[in-house]
Backbone atoms as SQL, in Angstrom:
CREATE TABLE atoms (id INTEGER PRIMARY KEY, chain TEXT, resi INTEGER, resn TEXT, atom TEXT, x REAL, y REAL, z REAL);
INSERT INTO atoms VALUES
  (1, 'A', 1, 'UNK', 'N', -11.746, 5.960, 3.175),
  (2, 'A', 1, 'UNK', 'CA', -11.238, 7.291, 2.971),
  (3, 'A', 1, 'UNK', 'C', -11.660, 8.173, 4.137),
  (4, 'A', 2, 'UNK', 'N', -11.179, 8.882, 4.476),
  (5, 'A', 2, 'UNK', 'CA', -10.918, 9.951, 5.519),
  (6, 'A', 2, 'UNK', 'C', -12.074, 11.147, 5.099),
  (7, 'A', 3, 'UNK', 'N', -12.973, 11.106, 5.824),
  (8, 'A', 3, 'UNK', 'CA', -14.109, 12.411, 5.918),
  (9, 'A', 3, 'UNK', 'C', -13.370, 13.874, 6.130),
  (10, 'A', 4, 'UNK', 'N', -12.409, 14.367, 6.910),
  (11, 'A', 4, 'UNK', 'CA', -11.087, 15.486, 7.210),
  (12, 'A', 4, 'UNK', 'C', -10.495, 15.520, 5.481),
  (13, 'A', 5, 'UNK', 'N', -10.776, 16.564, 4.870),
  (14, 'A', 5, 'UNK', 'CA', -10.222, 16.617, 3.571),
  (15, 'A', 5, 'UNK', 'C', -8.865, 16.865, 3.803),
  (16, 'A', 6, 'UNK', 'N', -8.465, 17.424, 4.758),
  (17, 'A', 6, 'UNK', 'CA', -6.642, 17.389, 4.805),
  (18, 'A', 6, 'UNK', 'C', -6.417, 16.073, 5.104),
  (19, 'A', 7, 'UNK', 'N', -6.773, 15.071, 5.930),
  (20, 'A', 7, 'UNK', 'CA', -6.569, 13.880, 5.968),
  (21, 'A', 7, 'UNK', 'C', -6.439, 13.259, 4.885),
  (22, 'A', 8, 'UNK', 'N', -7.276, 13.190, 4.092),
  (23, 'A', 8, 'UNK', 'CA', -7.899, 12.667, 2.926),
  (24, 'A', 8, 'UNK', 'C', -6.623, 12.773, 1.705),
  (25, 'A', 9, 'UNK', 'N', -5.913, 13.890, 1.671),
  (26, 'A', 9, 'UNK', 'CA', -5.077, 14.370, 0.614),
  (27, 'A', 9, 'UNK', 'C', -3.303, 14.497, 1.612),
  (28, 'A', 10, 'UNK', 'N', -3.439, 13.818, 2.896),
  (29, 'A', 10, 'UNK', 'CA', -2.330, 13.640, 3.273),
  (30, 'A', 10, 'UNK', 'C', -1.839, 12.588, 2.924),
  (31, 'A', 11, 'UNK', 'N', 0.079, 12.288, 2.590),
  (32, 'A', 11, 'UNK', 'CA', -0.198, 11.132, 2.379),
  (33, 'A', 11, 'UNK', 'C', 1.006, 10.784, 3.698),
  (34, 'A', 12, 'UNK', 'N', 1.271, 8.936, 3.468),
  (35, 'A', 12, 'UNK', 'CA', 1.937, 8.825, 4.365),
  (36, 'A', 12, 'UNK', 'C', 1.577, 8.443, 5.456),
  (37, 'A', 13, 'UNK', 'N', 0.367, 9.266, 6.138),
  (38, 'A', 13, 'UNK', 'CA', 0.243, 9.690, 7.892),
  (39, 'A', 13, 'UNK', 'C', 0.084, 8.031, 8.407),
  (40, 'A', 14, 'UNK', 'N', -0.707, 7.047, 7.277),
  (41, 'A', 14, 'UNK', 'CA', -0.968, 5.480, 8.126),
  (42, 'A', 14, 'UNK', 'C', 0.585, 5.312, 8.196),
  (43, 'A', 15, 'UNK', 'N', 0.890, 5.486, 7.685),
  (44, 'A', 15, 'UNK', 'CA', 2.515, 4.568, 8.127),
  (45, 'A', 15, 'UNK', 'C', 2.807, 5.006, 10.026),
  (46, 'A', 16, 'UNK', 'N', 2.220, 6.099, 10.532),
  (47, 'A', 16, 'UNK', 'CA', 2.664, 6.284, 11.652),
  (48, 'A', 16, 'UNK', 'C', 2.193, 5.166, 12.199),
  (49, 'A', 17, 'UNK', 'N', 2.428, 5.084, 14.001),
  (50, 'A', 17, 'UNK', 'CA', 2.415, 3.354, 15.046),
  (51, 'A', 17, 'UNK', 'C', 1.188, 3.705, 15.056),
  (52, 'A', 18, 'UNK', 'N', 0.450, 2.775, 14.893),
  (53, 'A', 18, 'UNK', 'CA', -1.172, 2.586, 15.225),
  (54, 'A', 18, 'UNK', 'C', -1.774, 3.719, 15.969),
  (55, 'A', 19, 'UNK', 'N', -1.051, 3.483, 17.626),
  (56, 'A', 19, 'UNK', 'CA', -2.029, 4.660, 18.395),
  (57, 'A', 19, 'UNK', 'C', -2.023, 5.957, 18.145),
  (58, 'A', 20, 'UNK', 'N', -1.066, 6.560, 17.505),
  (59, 'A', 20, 'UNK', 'CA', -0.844, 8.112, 17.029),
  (60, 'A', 20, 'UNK', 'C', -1.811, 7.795, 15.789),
  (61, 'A', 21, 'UNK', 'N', -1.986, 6.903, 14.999),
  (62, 'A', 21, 'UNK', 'CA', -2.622, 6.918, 13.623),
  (63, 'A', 21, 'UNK', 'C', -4.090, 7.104, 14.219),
  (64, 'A', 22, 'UNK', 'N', -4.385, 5.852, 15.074),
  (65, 'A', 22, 'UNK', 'CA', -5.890, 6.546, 15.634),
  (66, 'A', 22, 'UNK', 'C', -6.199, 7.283, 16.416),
  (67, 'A', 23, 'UNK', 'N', -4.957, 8.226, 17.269),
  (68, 'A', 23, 'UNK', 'CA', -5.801, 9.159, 17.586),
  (69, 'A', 23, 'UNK', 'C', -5.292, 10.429, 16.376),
  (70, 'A', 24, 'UNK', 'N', -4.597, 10.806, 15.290),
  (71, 'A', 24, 'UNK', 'CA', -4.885, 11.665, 14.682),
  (72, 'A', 24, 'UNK', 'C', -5.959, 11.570, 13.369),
  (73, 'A', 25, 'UNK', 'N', -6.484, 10.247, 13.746),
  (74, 'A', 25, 'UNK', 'CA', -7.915, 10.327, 13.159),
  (75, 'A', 25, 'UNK', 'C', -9.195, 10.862, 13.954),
  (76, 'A', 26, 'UNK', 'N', -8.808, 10.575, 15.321),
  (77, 'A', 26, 'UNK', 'CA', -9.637, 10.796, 16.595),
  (78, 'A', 26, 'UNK', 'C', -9.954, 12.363, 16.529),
  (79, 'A', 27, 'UNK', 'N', -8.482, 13.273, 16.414),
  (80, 'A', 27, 'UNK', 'CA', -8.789, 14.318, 16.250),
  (81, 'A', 27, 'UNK', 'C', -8.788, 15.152, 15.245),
  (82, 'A', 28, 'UNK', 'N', -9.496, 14.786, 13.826),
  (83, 'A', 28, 'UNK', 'CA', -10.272, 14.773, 13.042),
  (84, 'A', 28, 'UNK', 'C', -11.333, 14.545, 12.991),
  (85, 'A', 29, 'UNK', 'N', -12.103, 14.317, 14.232),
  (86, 'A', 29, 'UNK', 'CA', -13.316, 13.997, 14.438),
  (87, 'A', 29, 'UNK', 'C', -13.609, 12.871, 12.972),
  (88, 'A', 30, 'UNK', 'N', -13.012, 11.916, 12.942),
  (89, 'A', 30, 'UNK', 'CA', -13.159, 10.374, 11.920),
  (90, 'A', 30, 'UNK', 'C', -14.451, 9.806, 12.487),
  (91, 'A', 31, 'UNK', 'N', -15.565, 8.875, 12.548),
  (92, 'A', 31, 'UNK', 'CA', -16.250, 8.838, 13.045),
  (93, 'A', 31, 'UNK', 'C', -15.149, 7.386, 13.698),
  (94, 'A', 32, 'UNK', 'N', -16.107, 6.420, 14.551),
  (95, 'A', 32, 'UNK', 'CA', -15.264, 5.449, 15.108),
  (96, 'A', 32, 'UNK', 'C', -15.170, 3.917, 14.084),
  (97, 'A', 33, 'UNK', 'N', -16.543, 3.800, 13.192),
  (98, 'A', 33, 'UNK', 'CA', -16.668, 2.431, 12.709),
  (99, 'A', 33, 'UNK', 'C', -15.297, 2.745, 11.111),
  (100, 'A', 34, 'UNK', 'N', -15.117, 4.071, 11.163),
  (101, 'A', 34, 'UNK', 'CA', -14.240, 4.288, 9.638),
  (102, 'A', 34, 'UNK', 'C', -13.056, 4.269, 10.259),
  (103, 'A', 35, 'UNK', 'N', -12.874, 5.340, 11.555),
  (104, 'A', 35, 'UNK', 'CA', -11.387, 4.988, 12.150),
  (105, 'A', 35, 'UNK', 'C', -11.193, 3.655, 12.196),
  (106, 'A', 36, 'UNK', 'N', -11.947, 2.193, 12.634),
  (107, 'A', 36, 'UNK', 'CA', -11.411, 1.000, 13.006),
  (108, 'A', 36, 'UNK', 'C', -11.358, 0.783, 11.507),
  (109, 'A', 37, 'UNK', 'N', -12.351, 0.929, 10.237),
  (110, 'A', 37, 'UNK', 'CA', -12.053, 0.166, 8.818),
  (111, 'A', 37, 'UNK', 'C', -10.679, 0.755, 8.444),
  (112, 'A', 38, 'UNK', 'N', -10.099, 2.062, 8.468),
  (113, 'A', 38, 'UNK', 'CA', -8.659, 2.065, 8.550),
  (114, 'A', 38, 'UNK', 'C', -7.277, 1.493, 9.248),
  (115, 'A', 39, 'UNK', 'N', -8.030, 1.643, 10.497),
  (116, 'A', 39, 'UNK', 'CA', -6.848, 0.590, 11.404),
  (117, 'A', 39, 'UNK', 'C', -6.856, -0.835, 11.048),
  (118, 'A', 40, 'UNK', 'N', -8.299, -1.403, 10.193),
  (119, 'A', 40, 'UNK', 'CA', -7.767, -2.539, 10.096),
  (120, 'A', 40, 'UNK', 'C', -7.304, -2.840, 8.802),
  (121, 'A', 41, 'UNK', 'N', -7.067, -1.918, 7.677),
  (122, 'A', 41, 'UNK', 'CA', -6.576, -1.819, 6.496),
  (123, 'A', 41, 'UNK', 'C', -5.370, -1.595, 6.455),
  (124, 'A', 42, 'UNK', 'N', -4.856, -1.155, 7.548),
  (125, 'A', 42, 'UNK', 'CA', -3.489, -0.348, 7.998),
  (126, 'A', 42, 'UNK', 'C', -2.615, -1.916, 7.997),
  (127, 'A', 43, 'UNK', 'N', -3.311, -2.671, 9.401),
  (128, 'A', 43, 'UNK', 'CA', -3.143, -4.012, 9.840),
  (129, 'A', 43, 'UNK', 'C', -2.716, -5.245, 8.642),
  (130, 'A', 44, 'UNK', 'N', -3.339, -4.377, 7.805),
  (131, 'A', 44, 'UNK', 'CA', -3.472, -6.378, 6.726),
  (132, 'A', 44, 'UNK', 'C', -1.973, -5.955, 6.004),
  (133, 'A', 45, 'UNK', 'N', -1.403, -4.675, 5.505),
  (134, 'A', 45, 'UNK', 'CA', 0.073, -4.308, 5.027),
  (135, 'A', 45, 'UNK', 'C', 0.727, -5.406, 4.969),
  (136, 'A', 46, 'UNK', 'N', 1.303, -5.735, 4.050),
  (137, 'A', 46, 'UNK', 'CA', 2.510, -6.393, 3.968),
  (138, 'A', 46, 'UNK', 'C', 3.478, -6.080, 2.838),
  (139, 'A', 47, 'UNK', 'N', 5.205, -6.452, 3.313),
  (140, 'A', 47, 'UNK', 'CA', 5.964, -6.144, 2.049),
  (141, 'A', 47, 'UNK', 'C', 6.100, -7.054, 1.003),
  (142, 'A', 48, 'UNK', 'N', 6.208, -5.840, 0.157),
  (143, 'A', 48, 'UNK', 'CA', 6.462, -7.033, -1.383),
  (144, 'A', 48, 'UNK', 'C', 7.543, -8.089, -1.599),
  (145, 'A', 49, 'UNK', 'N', 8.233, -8.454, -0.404),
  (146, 'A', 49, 'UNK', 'CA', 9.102, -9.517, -0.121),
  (147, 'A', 49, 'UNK', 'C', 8.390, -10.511, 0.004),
  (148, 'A', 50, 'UNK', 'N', 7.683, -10.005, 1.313),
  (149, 'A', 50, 'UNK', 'CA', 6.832, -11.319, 1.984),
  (150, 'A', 50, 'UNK', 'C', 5.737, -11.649, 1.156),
  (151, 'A', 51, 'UNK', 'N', 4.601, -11.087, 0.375),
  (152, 'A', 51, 'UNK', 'CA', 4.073, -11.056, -0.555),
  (153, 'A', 51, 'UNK', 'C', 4.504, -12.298, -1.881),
  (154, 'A', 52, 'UNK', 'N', 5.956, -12.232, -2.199),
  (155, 'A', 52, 'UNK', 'CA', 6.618, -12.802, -3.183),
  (156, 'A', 52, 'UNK', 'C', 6.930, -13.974, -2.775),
  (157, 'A', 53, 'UNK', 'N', 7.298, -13.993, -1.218),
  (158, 'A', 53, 'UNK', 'CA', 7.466, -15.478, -0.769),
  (159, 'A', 53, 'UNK', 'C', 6.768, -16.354, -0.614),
  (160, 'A', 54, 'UNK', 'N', 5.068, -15.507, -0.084),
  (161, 'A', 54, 'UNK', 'CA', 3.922, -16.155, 0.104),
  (162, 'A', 54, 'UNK', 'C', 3.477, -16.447, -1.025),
  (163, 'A', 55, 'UNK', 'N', 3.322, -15.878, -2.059),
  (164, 'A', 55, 'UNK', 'CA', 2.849, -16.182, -3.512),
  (165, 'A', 55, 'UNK', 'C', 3.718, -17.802, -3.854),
  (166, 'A', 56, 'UNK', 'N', 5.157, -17.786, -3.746),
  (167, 'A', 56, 'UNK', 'CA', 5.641, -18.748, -4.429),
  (168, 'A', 56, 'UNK', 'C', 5.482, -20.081, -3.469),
  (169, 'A', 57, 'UNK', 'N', 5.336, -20.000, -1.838),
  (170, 'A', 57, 'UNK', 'CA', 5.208, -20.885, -0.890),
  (171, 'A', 57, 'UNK', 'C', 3.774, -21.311, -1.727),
  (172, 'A', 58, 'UNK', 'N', 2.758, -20.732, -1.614),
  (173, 'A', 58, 'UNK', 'CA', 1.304, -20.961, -2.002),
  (174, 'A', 58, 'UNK', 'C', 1.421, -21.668, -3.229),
  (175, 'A', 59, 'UNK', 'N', 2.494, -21.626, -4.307),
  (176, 'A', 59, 'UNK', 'CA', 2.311, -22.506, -5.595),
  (177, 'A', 59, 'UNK', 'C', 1.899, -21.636, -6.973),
  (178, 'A', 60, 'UNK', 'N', 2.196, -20.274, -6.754),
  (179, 'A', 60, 'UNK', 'CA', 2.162, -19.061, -7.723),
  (180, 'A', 60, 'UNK', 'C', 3.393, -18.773, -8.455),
  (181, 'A', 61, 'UNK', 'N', 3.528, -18.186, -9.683),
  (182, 'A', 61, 'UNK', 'CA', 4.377, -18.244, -9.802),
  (183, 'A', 61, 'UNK', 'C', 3.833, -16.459, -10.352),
  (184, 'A', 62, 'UNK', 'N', 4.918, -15.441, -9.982),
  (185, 'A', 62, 'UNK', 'CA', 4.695, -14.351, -10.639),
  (186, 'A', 62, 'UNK', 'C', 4.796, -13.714, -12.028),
  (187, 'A', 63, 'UNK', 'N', 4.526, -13.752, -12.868),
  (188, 'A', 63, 'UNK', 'CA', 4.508, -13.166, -14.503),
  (189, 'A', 63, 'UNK', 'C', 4.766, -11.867, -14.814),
  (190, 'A', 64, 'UNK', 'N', 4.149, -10.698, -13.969),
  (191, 'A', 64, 'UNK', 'CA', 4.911, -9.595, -13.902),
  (192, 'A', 64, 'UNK', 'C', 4.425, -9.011, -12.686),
  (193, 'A', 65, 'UNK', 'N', 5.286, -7.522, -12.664),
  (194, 'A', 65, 'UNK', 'CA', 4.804, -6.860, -11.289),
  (195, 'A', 65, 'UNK', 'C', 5.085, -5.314, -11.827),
  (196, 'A', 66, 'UNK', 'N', 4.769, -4.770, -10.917),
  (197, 'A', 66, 'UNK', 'CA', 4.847, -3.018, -11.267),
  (198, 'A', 66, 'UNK', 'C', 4.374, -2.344, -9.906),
  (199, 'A', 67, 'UNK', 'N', 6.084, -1.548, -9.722),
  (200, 'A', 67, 'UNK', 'CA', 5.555, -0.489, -8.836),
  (201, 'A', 67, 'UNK', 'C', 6.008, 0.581, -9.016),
  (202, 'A', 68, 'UNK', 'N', 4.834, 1.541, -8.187),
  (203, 'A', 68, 'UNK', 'CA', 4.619, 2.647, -8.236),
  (204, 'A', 68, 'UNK', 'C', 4.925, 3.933, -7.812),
  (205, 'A', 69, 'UNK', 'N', 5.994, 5.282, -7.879),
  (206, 'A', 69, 'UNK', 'CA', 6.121, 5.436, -6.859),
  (207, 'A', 69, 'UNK', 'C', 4.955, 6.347, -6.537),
  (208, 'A', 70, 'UNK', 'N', 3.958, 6.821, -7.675),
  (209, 'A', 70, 'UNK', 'CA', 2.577, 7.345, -7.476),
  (210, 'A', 70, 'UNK', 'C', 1.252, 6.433, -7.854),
  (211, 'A', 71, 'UNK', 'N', 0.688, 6.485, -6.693),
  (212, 'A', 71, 'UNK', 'CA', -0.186, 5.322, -7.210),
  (213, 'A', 71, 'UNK', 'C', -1.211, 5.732, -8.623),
  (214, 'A', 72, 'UNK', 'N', -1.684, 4.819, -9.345),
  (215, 'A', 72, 'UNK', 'CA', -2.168, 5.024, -10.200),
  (216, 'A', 72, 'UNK', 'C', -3.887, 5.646, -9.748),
  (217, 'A', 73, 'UNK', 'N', -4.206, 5.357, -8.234),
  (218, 'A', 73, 'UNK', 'CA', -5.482, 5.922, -8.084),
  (219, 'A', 73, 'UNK', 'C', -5.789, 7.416, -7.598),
  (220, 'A', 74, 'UNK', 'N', -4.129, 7.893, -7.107),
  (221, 'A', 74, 'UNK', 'CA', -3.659, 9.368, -6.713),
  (222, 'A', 74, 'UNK', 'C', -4.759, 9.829, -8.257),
  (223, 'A', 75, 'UNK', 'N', -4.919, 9.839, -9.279),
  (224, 'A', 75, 'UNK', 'CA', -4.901, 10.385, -10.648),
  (225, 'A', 75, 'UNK', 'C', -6.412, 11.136, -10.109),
  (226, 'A', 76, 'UNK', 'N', -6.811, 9.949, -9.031),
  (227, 'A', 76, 'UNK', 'CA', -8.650, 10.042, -8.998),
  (228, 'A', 76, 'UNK', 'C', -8.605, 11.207, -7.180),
  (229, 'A', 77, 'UNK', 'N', -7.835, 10.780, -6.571),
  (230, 'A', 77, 'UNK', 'CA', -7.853, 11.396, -5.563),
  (231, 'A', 77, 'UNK', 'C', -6.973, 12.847, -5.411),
  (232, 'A', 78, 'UNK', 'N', -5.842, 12.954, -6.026),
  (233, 'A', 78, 'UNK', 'CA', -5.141, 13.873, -5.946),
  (234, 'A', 78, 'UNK', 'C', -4.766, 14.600, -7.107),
  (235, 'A', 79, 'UNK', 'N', -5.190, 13.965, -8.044),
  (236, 'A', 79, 'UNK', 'CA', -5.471, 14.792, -9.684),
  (237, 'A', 79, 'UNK', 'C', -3.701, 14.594, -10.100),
  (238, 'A', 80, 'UNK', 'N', -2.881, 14.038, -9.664),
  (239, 'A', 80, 'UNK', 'CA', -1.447, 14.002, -10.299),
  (240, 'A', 80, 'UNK', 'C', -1.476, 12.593, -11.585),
  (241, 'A', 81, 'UNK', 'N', -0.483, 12.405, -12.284),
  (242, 'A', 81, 'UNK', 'CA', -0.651, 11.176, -12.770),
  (243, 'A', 81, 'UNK', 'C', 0.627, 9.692, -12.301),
  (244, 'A', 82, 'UNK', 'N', -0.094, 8.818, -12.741),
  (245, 'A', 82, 'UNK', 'CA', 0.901, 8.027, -11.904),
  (246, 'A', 82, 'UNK', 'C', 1.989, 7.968, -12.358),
  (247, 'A', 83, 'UNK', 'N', 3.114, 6.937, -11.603),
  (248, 'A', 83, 'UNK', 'CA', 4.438, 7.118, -12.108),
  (249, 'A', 83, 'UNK', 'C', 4.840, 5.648, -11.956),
  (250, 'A', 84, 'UNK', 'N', 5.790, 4.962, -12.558),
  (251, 'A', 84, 'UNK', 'CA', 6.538, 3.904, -12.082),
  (252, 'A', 84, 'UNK', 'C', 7.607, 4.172, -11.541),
  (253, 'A', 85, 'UNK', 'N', 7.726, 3.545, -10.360),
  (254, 'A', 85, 'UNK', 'CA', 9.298, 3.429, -9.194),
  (255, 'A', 85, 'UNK', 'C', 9.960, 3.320, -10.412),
  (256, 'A', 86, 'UNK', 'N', 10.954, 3.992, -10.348),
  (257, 'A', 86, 'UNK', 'CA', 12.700, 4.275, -10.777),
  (258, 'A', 86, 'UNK', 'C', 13.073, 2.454, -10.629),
  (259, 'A', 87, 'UNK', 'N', 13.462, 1.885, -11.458),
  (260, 'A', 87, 'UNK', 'CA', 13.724, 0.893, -11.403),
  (261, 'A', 87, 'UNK', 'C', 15.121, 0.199, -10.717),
  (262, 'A', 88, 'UNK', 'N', 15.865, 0.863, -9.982),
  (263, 'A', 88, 'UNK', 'CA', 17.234, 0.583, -9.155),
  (264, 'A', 88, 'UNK', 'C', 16.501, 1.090, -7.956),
  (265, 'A', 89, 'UNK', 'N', 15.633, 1.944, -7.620),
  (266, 'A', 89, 'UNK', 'CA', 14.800, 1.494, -6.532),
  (267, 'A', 89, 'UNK', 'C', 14.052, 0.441, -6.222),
  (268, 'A', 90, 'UNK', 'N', 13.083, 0.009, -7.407),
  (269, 'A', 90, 'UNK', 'CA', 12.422, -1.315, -6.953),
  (270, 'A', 90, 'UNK', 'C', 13.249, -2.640, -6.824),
  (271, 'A', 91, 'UNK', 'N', 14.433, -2.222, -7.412),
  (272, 'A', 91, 'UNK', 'CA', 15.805, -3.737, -6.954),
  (273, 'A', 91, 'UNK', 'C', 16.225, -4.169, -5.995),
  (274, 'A', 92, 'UNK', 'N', 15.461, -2.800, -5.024),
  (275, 'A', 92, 'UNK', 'CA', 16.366, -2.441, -3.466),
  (276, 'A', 92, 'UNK', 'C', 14.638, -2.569, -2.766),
  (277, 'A', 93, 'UNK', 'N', 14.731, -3.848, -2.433),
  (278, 'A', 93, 'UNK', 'CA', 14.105, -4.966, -1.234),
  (279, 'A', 93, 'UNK', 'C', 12.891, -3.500, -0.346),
  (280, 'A', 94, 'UNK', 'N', 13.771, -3.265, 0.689),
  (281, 'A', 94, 'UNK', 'CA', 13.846, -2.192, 2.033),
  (282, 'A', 94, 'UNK', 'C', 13.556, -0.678, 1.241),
  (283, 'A', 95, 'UNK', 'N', 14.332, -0.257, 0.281),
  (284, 'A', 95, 'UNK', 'CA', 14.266, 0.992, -0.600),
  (285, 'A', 95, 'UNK', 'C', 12.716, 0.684, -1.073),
  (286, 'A', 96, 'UNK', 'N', 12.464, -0.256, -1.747),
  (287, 'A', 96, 'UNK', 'CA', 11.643, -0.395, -2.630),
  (288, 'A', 96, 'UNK', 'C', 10.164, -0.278, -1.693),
  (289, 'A', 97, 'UNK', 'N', 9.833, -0.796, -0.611),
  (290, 'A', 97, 'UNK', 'CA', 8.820, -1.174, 0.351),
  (291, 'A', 97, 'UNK', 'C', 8.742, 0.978, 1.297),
  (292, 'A', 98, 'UNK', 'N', 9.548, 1.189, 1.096),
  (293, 'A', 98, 'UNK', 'CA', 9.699, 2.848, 2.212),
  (294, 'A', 98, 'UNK', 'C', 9.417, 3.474, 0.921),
  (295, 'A', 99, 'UNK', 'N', 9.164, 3.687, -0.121),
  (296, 'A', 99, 'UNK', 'CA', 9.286, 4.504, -1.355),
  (297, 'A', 99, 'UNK', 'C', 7.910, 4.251, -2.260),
  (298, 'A', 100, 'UNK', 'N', 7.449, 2.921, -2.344),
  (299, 'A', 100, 'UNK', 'CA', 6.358, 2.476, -3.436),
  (300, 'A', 100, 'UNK', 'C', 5.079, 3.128, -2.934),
  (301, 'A', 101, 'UNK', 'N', 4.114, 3.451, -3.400),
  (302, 'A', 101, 'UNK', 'CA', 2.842, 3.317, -2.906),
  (303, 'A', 101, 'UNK', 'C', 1.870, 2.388, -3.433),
  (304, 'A', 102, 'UNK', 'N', 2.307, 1.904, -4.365),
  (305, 'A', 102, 'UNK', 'CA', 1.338, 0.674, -4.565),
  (306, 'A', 102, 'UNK', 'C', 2.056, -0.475, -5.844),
  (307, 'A', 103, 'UNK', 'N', 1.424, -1.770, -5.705),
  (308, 'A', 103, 'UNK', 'CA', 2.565, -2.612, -6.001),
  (309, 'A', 103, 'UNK', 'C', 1.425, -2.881, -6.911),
  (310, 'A', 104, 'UNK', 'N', 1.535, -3.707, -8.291),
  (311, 'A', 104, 'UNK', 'CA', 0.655, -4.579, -9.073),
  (312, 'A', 104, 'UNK', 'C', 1.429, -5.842, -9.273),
  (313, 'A', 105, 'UNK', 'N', 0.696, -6.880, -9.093),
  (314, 'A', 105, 'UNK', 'CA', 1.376, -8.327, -9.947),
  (315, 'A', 105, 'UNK', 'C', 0.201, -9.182, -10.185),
  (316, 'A', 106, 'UNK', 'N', 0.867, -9.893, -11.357),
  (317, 'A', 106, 'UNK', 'CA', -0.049, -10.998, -12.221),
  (318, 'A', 106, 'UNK', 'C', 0.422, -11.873, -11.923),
  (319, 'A', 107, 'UNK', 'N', -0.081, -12.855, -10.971),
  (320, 'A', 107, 'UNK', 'CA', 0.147, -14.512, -10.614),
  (321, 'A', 107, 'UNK', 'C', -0.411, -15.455, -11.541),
  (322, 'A', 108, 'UNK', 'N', -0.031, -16.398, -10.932),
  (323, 'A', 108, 'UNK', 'CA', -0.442, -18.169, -12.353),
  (324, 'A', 108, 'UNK', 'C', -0.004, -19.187, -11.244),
  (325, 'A', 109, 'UNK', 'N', -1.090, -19.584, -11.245),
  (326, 'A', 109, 'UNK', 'CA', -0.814, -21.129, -10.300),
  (327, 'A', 109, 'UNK', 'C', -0.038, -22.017, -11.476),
  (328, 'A', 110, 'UNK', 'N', 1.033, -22.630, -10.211),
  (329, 'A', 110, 'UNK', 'CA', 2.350, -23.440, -10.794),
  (330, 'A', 110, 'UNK', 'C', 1.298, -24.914, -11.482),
  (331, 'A', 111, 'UNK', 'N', 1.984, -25.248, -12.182),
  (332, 'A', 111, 'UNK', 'CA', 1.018, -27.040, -12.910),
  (333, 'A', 111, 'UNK', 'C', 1.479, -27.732, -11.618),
  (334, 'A', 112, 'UNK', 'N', 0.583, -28.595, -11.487),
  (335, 'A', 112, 'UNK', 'CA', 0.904, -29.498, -9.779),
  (336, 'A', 112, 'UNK', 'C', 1.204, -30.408, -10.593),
  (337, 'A', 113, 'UNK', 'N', 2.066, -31.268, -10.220),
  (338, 'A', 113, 'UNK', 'CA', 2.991, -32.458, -10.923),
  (339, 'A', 113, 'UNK', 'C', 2.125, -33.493, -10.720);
């Protein structure tokens, strides 16, 4: 989390390209070891496509999922309550990944034959 309380309660801003992300942490005076634990939290992102493919390549099979278009931890950071994505948004792949802020799913390893 971001020491800059406007940082902190912005949302969005990681989605900018890396070097604008660290330097408008830079000038927030971020210290440097929290700016890199963000850049590399930024780094690990992936969409809930690829996520779904890797799960089922790996031998998972998914049971349910839920997304969000407010995350359920906003409740603790930003005092709103959460919400579930509109569901003809989460149908839409590209819609669904630019819109969610946080995804949940319950995996189950497949029976190996």
């Amino acid at each position: 989390m971001c020491k800059s309380l406007l940082l902190s309660r912005l949302p969005y801003f990681h989605l900018l390209p890396t070097a604008a992300y660290r330097a408008v942490l830079r000038a927030f005076a971020e210290k440097p070891t929290r700016t890199e634990s963000l850049i590399a939290t930024k780094r690990t992102g992936i969409a809930t496509a690829e996520f779904e493919s890797l799960s089922q390549r790996l031998g998972y099979r998914i049971l349910s999922q839920r997304f969000y278009a407010i995350n359920p931890m906003y409740a603790y950071r930003f005092g709103v309550q959460p919400r579930e994505q509109a569901r003809w948004i989460a149908a839409h792949e590209s819609l669904r990944d630019f819109v969610t802020t946080c995804a949940y799913y319950v995996l189950q390893p497949e029976p190996k034959a």
